[in-house]
N, CA, C and O of each residue as an XYZ file, in Angstrom:
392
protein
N      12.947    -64.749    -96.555
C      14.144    -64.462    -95.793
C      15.224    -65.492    -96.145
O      14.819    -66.642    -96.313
N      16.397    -65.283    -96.268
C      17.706    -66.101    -96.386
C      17.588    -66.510    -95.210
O      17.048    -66.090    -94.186
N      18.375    -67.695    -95.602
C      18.504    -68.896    -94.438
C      20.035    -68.190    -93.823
O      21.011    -67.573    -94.250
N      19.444    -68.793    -92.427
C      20.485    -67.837    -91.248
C      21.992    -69.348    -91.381
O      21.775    -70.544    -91.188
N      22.987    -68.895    -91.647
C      24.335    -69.533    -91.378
C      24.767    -69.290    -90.399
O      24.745    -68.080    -90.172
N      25.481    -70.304    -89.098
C      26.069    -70.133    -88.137
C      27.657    -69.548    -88.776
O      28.359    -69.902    -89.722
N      27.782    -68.416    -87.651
C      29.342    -67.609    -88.028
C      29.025    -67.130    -89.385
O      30.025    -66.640    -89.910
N      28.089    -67.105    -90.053
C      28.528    -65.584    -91.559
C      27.120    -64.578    -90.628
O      26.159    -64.854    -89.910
N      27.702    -63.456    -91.143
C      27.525    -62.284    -91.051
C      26.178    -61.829    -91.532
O      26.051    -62.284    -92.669
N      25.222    -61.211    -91.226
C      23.901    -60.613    -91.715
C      24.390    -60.042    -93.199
O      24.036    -60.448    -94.306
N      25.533    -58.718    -92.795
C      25.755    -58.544    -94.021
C      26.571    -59.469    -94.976
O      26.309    -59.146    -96.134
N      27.096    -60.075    -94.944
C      27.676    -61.481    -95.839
C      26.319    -61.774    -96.483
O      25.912    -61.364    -97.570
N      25.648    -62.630    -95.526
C      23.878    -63.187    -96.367
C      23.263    -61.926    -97.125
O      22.589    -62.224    -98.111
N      23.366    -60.736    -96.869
C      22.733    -59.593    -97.628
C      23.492    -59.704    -99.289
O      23.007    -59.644   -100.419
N      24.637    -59.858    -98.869
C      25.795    -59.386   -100.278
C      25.283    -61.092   -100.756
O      24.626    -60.779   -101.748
N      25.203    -62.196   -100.704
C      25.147    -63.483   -101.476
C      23.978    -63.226   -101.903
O      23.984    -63.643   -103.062
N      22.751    -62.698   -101.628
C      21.242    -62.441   -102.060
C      21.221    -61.458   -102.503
O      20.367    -61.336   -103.381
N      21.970    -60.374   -102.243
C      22.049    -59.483   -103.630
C      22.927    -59.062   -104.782
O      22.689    -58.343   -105.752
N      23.751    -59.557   -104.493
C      24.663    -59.932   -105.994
C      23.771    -60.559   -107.019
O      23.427    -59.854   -107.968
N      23.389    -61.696   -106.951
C      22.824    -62.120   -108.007
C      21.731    -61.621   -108.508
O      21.154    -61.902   -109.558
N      21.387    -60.587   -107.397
C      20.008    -60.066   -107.607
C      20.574    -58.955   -108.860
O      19.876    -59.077   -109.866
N      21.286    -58.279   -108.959
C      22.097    -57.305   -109.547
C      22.675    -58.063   -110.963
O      22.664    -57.283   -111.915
N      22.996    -58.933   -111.171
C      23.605    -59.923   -111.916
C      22.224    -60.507   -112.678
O      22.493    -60.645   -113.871
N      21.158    -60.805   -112.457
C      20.286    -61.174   -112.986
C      19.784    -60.074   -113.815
O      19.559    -60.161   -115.023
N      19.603    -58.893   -112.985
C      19.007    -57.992   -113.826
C      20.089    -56.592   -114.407
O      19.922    -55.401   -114.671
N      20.855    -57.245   -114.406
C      22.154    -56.398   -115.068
C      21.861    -55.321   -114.388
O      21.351    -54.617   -115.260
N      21.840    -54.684   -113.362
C      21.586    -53.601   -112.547
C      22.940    -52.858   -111.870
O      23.764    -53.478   -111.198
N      23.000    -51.770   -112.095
C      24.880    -51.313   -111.708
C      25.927    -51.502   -112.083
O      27.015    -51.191   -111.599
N      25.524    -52.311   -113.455
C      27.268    -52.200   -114.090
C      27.651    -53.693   -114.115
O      28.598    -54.083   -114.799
N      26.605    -54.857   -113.057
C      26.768    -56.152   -113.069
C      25.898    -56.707   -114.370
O      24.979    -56.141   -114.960
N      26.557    -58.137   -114.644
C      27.123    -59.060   -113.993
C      28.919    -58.881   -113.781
O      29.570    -59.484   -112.928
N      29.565    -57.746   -114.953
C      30.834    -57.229   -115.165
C      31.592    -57.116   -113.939
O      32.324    -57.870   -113.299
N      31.000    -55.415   -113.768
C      31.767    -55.185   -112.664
C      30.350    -54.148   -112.321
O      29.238    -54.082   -112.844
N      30.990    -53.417   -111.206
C      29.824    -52.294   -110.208
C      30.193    -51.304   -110.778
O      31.324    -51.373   -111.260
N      29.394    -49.959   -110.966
C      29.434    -48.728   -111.565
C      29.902    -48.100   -110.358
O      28.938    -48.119   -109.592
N      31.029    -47.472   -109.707
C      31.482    -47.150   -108.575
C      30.962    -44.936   -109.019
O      30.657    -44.155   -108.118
N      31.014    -44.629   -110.170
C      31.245    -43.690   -110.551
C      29.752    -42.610   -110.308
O      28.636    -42.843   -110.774
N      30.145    -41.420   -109.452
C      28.998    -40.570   -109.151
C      28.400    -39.884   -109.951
O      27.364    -39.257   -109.733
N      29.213    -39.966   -111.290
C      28.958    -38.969   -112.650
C      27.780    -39.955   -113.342
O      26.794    -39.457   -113.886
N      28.012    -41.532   -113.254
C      27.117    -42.404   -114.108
C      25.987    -42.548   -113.713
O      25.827    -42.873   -112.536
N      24.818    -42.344   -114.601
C      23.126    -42.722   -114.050
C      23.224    -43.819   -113.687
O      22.936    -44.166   -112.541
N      23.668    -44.622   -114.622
C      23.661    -45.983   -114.255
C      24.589    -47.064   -112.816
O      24.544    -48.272   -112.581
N      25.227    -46.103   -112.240
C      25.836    -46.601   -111.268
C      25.488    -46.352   -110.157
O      25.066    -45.224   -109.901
N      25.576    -47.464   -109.057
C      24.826    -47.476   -107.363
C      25.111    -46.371   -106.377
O      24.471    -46.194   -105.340
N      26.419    -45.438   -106.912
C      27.075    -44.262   -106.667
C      26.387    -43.030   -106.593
O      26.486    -42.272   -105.628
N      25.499    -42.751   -107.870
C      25.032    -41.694   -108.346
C      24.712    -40.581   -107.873
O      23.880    -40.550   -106.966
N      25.300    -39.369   -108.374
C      24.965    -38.026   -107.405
C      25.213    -38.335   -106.029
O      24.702    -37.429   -105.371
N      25.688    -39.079   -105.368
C      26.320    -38.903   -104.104
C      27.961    -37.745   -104.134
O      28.955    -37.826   -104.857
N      27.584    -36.669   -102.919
C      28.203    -35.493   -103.342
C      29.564    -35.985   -103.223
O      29.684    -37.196   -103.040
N      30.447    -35.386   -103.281
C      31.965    -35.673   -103.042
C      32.246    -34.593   -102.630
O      33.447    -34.335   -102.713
N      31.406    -33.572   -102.062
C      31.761    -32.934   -100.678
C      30.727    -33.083    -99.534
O      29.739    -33.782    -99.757
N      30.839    -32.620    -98.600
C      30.255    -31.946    -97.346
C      28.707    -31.675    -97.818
O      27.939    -31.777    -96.860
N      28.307    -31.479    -98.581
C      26.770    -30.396    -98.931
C      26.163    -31.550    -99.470
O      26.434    -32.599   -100.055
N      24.931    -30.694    -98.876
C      23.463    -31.538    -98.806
C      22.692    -31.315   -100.339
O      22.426    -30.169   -100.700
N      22.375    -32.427   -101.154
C      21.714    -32.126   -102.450
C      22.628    -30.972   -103.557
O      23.552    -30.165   -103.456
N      21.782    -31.455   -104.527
C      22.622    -30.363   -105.249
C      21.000    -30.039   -106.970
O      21.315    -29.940   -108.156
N      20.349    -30.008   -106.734
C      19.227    -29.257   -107.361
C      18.598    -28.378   -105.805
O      18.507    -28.700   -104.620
N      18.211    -26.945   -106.748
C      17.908    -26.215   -106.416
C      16.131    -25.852   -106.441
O      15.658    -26.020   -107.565
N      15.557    -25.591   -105.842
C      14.279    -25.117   -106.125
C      13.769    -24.838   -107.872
O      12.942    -25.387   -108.600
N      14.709    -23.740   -108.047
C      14.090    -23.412   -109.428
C      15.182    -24.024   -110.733
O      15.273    -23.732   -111.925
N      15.935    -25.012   -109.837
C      15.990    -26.358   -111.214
C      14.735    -27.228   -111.346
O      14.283    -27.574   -112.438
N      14.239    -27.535   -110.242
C      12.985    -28.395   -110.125
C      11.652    -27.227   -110.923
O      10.782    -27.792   -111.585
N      11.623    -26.450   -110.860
C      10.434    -25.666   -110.972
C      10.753    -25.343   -112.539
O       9.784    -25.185   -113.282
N      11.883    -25.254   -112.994
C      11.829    -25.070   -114.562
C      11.376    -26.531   -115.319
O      10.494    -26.638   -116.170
N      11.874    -27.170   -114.997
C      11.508    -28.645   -115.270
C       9.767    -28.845   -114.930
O       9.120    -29.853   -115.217
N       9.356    -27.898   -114.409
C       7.400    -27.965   -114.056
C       7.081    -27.122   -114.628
O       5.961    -26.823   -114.213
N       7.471    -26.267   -115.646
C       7.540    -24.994   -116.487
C       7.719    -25.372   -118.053
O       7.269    -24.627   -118.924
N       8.647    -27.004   -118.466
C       8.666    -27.263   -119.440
C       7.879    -27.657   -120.081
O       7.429    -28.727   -119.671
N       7.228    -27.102   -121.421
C       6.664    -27.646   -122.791
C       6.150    -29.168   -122.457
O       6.985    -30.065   -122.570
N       4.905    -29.480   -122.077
C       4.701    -30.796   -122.466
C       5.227    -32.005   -120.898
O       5.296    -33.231   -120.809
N       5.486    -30.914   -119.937
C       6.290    -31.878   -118.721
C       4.620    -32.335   -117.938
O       4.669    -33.286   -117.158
N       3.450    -31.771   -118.126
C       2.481    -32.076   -117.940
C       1.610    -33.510   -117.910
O       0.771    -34.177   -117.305
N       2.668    -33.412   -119.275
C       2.045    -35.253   -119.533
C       3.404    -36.163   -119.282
O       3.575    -37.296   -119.733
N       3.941    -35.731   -118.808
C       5.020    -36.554   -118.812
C       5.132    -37.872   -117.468
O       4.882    -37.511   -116.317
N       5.484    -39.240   -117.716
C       5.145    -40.411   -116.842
C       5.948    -40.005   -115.293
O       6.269    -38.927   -114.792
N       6.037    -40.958   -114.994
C       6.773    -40.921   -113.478
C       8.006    -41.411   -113.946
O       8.996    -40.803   -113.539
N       8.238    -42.644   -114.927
C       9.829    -42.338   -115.690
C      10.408    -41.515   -116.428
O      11.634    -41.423   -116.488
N       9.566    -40.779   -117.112
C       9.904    -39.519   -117.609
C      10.336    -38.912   -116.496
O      11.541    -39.032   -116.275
N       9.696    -38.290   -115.727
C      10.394    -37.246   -114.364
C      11.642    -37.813   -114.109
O      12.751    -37.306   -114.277
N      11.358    -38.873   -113.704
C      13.030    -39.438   -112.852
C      14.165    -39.496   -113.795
O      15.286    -39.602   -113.298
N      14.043    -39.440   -115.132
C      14.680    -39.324   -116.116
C      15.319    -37.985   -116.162
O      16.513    -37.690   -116.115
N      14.460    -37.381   -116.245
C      14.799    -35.678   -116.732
C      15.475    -35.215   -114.948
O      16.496    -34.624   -114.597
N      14.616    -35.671   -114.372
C      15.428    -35.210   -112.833
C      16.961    -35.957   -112.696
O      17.850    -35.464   -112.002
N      17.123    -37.201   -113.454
C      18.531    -37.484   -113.047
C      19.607    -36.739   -114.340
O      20.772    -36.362   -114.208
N      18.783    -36.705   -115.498
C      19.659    -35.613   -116.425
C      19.998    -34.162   -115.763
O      21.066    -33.562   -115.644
N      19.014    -33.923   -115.480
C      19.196    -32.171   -114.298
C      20.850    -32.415   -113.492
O      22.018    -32.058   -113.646
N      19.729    -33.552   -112.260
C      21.076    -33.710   -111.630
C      22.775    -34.010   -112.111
O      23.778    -33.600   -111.528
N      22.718    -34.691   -113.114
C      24.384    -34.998   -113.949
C      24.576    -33.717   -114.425
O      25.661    -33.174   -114.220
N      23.752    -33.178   -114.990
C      24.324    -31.380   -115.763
C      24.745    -30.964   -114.652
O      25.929    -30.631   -114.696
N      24.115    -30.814   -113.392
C      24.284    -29.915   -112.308
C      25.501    -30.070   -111.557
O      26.029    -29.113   -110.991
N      26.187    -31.783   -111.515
C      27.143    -31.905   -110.270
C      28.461    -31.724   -111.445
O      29.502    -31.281   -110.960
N      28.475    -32.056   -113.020
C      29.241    -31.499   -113.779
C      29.612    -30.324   -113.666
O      30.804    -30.065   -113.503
N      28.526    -29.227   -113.738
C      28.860    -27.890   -113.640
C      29.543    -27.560   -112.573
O      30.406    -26.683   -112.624
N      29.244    -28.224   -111.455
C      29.639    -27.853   -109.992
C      31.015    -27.944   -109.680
O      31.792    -27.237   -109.040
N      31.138    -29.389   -110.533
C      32.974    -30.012   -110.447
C      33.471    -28.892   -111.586
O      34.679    -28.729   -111.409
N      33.090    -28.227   -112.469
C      33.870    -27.504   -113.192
C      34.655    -26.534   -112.717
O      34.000    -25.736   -112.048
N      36.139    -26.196   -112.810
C      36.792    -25.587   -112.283
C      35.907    -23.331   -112.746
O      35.583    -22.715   -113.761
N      35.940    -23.053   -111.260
C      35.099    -21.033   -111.962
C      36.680    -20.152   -112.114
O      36.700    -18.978   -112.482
């Protein structure tokens, strides 16, 4: 646990213990700057909608992806991989003007 400071803030001590935590392991776009952007895998943003609606894969996006060639053997970073590629194709398509 971080050591408690009289007058700073829980969240203040959260943000000084995790900045560097982010900065150490180049995580979000740090030590630079933060990946603010919902389009980037790599940013703390990601797939968060920019409307109103809940999720944005569908049942049988997930189920084609359990249907693919070889997804059988595939790791637990593999999945989260291919599930966050799904998801970027998907909120692209979505922002595309019909």
């Amino acid at each position: 646990m971080p050591e408690v400071h009289p007058a700073v803030t829980g969240f203040e001590i959260m943000l000084r213990w995790l900045l560097p935590v982010f900065d150490t392991f180049a995580l979000y776009g740090r030590p630079n700057r933060l990946i603010a952007d919902s389009l980037d895998q790599r940013g703390l943003m990601f797939a968060m909608p920019k409307e109103k609606r809940y999720g944005y894969l569908e049942i049988l996006d997930v189920s084609s992806l359990i249907h693919t060639n070889g997804s059988q053997n595939w790791s637990e970073r593999q999945w989260r991989k291919e599930l966050k590629k799904l998801t970027a194709s998907r909120m692209t398509t979505e922002d595309s003007p019909r």
